[in-house]
C-alpha positions in Angstrom: -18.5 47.2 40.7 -17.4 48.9 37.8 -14.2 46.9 37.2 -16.2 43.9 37.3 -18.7 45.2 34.5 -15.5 46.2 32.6 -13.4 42.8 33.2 -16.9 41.4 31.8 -17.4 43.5 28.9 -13.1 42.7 28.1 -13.9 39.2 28.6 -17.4 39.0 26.3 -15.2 40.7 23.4 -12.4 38.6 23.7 -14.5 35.3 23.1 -16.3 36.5 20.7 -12.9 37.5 18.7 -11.4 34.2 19.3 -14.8 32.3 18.4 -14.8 35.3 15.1 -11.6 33.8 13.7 -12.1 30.1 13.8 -14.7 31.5 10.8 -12.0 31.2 8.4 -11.1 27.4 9.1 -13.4 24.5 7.9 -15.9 23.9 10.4 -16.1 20.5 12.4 -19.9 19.9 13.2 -19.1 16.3 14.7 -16.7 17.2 17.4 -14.8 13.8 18.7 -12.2 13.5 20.9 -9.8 10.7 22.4 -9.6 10.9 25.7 -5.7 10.4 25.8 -2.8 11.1 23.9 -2.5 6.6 22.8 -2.7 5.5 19.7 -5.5 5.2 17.8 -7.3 1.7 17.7 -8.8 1.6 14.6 -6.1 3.3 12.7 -3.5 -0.1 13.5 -3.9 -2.6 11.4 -2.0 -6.6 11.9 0.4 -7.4 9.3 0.6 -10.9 7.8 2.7 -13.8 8.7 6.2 -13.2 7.6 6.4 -16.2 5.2 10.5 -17.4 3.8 10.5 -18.4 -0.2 12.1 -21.3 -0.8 14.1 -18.8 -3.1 15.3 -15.8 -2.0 16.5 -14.4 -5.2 12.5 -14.7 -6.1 12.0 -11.9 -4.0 11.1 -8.3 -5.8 13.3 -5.4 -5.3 12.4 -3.3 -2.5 10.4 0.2 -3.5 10.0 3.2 -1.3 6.0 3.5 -0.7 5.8 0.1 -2.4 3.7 -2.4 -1.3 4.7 -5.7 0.9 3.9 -9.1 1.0 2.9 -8.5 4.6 0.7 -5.7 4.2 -2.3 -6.1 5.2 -4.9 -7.0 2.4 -8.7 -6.6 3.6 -10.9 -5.9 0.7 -8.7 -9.1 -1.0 -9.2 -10.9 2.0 -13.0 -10.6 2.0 -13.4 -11.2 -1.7 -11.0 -14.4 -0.7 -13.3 -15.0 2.5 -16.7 -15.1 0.4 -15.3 -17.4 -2.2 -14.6 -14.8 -4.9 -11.7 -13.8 -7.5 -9.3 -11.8 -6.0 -7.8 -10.6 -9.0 -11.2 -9.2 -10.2 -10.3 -6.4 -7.6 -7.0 -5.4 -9.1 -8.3 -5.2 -12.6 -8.5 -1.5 -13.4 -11.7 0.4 -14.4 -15.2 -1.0 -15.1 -15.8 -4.9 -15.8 -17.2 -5.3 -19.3 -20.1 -7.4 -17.0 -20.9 -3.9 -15.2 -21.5 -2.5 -18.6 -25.5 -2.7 -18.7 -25.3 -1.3 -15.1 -23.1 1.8 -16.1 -25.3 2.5 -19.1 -28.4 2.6 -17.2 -27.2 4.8 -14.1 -25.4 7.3 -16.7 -28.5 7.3 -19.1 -28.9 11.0 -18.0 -25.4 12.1 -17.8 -22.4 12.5 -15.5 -21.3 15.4 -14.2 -17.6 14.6 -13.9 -16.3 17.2 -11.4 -19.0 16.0 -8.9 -17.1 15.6 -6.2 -15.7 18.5 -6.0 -18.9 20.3 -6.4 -20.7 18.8 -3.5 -17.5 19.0 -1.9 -17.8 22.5 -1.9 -21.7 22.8 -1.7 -20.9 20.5 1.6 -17.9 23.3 3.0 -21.1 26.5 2.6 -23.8 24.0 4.6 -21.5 23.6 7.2 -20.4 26.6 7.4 -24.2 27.9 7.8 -25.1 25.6 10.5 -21.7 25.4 12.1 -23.5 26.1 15.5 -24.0 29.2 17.7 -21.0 31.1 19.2 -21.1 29.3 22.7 -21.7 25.9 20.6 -18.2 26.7 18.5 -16.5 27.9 22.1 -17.3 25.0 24.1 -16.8 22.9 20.5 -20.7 21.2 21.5 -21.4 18.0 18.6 -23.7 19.8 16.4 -24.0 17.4 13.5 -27.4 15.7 14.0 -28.9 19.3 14.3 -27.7 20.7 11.5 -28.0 17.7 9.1 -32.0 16.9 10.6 -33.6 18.9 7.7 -31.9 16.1 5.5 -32.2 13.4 7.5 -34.5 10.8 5.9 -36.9 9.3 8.9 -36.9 5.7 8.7 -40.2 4.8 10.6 -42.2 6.8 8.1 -40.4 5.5 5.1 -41.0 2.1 6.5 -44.6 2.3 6.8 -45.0 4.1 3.3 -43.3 1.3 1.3 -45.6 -1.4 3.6 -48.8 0.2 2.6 -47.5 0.3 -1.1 -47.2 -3.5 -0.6 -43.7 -4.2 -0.3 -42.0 -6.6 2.1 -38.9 -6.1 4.2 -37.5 -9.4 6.1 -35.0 -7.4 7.9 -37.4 -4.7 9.1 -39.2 -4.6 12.4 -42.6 -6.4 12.8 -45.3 -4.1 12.4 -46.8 -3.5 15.8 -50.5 -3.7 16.0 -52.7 -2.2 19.0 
């Protein structure tokens, strides 16, 4: 009887020193797992047909971490898709037709090392709400609980902008009783 309260007591200390040091790491509120050791669907993407110049010599010289005329392309390939200009995309910084835009969401400043601060604003939530001690053991998806506080309830927001008048085609009919 005694050596089972003591085996207990070992075993209650044990978990919560193992559960104590995972502290230090950055907590994972949305725990996902693949079942298997396989690849990963959504990380393998098709390459293009291999297409032959007419001229070989046309061909550039190959570059370590370079790019490749087979490689796949998506946000070109939508823009290409919806009828737009594909070289719009590569153009670097902010189109000189965005410039009224930019203007009026910087009107009150930017704070240019934003990411970084919510970044870190992000780490100190998570690390407040990272879940109880069996919730970290058993690694238990915490995510919707912690974030709920912040969590913007879209029935309510629905019928709020419907009684100020406004119309949504791609919302729900209203239900009347």
């Amino acid at each position: 009887m005694r050596v089972a309260r003591f085996s207990t007591l070992i075993l209650v200390v044990a978990v919560a020193v193992v559960s104590g040091c995972s502290r230090d790491k950055q907590p994972q509120l949305m725990n996902i797992r693949t079942d298997g050791s396989g690849p990963d669907e959504f990380a393998i993407l098709p390459n293009k047909p291999i297409e032959v110049p007419e001229d070989l010599a046309s061909l550039p010289t190959p570059t370590p971490g370079g790019t490749n005329r087979v490689d796949p392309t998506p946000e070109i390939d939508v823009v290409v898709a919806l009828g737009g200009n594909p070289s719009r995309i590569l153009q670097p910084g902010i189109p000189s037709s965005d410039g009224a835009l930019v203007a009026q969401t910087t009107r009150f400043g930017v704070a240019s090392e934003i990411r970084g601060t919510l970044a870190a604003e992000d780490l100190e939530y998570r690390r407040k709400n990272d879940g109880r001690l069996l919730e970290r053991v058993f690694n238990v998806n915490v995510y919707f609980r912690a974030y709920r506080p912040q969590a913007l309830d879209q029935n309510a927001e629905l019928l709020r902008w419907r009684r100020a008048g406004a119309k949504n085609v791609g919302a729900p009919p209203e239900v009347t009783e």
